[in-house]
C-alpha positions in Angstrom: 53.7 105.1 82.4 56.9 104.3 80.3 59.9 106.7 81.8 60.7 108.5 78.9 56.9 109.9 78.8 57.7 110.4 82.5 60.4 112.8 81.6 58.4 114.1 78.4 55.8 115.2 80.3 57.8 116.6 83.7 59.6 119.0 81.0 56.0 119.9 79.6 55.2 121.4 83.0 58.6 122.7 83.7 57.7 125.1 80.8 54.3 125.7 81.9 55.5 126.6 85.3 58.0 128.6 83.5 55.3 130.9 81.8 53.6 131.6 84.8 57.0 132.5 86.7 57.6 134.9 83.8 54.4 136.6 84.2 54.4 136.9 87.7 57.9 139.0 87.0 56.5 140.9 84.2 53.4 141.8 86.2 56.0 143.1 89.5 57.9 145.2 86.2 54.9 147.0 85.5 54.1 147.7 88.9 57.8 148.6 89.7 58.6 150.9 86.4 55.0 153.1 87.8 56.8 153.3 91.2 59.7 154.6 89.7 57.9 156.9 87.9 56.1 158.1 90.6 59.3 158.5 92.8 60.8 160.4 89.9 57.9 163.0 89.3 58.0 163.5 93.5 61.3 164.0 93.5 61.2 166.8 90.7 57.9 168.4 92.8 60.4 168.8 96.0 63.3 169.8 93.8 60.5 173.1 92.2 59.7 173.3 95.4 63.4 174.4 96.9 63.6 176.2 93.8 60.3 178.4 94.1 61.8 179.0 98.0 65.1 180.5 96.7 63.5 182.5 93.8 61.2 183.9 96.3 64.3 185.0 98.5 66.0 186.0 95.8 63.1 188.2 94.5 62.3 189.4 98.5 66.8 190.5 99.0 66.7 192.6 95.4 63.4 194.1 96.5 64.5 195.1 99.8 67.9 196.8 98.2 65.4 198.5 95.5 63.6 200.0 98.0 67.4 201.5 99.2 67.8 202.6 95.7 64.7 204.5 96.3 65.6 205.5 100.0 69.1 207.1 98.4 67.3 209.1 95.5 64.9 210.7 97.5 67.6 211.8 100.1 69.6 212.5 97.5 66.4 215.0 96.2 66.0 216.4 99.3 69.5 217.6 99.4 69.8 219.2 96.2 66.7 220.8 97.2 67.8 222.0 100.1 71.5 222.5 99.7 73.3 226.0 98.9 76.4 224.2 98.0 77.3 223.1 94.2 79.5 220.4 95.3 77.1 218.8 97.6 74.4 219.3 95.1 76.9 217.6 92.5 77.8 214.9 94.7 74.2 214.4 94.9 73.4 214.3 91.4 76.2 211.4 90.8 74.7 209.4 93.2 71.1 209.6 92.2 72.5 208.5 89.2 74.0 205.4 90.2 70.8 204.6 92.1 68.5 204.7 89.1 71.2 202.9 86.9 71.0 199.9 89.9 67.1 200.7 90.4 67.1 200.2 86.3 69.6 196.7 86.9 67.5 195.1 90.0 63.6 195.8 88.5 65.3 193.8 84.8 66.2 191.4 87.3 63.2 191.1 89.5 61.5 190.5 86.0 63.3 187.7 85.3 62.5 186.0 88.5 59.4 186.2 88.7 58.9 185.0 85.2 61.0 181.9 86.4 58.6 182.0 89.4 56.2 181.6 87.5 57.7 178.9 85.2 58.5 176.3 87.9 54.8 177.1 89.3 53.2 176.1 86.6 55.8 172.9 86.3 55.1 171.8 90.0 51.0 172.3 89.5 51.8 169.3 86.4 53.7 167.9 88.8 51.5 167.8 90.9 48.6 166.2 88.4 50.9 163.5 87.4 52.0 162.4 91.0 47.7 162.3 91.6 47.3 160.2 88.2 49.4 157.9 88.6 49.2 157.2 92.4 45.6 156.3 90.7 46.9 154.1 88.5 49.3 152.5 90.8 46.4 151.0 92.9 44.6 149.7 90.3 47.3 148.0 89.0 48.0 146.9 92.6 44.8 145.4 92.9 44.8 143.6 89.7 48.4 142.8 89.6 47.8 141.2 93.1 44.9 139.0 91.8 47.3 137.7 88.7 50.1 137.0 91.0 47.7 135.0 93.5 46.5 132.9 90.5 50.0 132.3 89.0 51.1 131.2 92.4 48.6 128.5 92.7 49.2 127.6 89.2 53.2 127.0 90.0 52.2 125.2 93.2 49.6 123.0 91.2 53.0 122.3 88.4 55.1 121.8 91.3 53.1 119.1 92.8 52.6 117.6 89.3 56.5 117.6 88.7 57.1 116.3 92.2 54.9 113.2 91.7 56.1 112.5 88.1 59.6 112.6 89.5 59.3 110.0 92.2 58.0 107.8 89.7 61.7 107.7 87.9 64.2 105.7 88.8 67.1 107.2 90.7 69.4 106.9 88.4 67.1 108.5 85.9 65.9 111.0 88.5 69.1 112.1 89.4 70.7 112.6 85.6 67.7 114.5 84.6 68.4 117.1 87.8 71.8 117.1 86.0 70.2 118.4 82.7 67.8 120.7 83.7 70.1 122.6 86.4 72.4 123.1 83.4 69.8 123.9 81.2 67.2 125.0 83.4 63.6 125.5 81.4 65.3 125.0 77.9 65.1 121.9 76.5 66.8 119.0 79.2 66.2 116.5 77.1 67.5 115.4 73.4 66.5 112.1 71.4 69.0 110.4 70.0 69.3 110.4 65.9 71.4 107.4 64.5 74.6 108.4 67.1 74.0 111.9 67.2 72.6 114.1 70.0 69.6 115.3 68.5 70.3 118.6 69.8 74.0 119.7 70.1 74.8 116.7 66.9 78.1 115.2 69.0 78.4 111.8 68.3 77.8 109.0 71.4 79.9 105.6 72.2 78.9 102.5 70.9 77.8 101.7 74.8 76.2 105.0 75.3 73.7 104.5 71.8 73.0 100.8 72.2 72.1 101.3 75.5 69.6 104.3 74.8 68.5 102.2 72.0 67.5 99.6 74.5 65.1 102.2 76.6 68.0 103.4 79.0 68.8 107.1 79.3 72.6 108.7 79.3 73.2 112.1 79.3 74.9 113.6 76.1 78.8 113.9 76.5 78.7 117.1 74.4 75.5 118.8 75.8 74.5 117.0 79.1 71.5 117.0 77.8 69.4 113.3 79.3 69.5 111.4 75.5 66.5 109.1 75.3 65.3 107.1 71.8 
């Protein structure tokens, strides 16, 4: 096989082995950007959780101090029932007072709570059904993610061997300045033919030596591009 089909055809499986490199990260993205989700959703289900724990002992401290409010008004009752004295029984009154204007202030805010109780229920139950969906998902996509990656890998081993045989078959010289060219530019084009005394890719313009020799059937890489020229 003439060397410059050699090189024509190593590239061809370069970029083959290329698209099944690029799936194989595209099918580990999908599976990664569900994790993440997944992590995210859990993370919000413990966060409602704390939250739920606090209302709750929130709601339990301002129902413990309304059940003083109530402690105070009915002592406070019983002694303007009781009492013979108009300042006790006045001093009574005022603080009555104050406990039904707190009572009044902790009940509004109990209210409150427990709608928000109720609010970041209801938002950990969806949690709850997302985290179960898409722990689903996730092992499907596991299992057939797994079964694409296991055939792109044999697929790269299969170009690998290719490329490796093909590339003994150069000469050194050849071998070694088209290693030059594609580890500059890796699965893009490595090689360029040569138009007149142009690169046919980056257009610089070659030596006398450099295009006669090419013309002849030797390969030089491009002084502008390092791309391997060939004719």
């Amino acid at each position: 096989m003439e060397t410059d089909q050699i090189l024509k055809d190593i590239q061809a499986f370069q970029l083959v082995l290329k698209r099944f490199e690029d799936d194989t990260v595209e099918q580990e993205g999908r599976l990664s950007f569900l994790l993440k989700q997944k992590e995210k959703k859990s993370q919000e289900h413990e966060e409602a959780t704390e939250k739920i724990i606090q209302v709750k002992n929130k709601i339990n401290d301002l129902e413990h101090k309304l059940a003083g409010c109530d402690t105070a008004i009915s002592n406070s009752s019983k002694v303007i029932e009781s009492s013979t004295s108009q300042k006790e029984i006045e001093i009574a009154e005022n603080k009555i007072k104050l406990s039904l204007e707190q009572k009044e202030s902790l009940e509004e805010e109990i209210l409150e709570l427990l709608d928000r109780e109720e609010k970041l229920i209801e938002d950990r139950a969806n949690q709850a059904t997302f985290i179960s969906g898409i722990s689903e998902t996730i092992d499907e996509v596991k299992s057939e993610i797994n079964t694409i990656i296991k055939s792109n890998d044999n697929e790269i081993k299969a170009m690998e061997e290719k490329i490796h045989g093909l590339t003994h078959e150069l000469p050194t010289q050849v071998q070694n300045s088209f290693m030059i060219a594609h580890k500059k530019h890796g699965f893009q084009k490595s090689l360029s033919q040569l138009k007149g005394t142009l690169c046919g890719v980056c257009k610089r313009e070659q030596t006398r030596d450099v295009v006669k020799e090419v013309q002849e059937g030797q390969f030089h890489l491009c002084s502008g591009c390092q791309r391997l020229l060939h004719k």
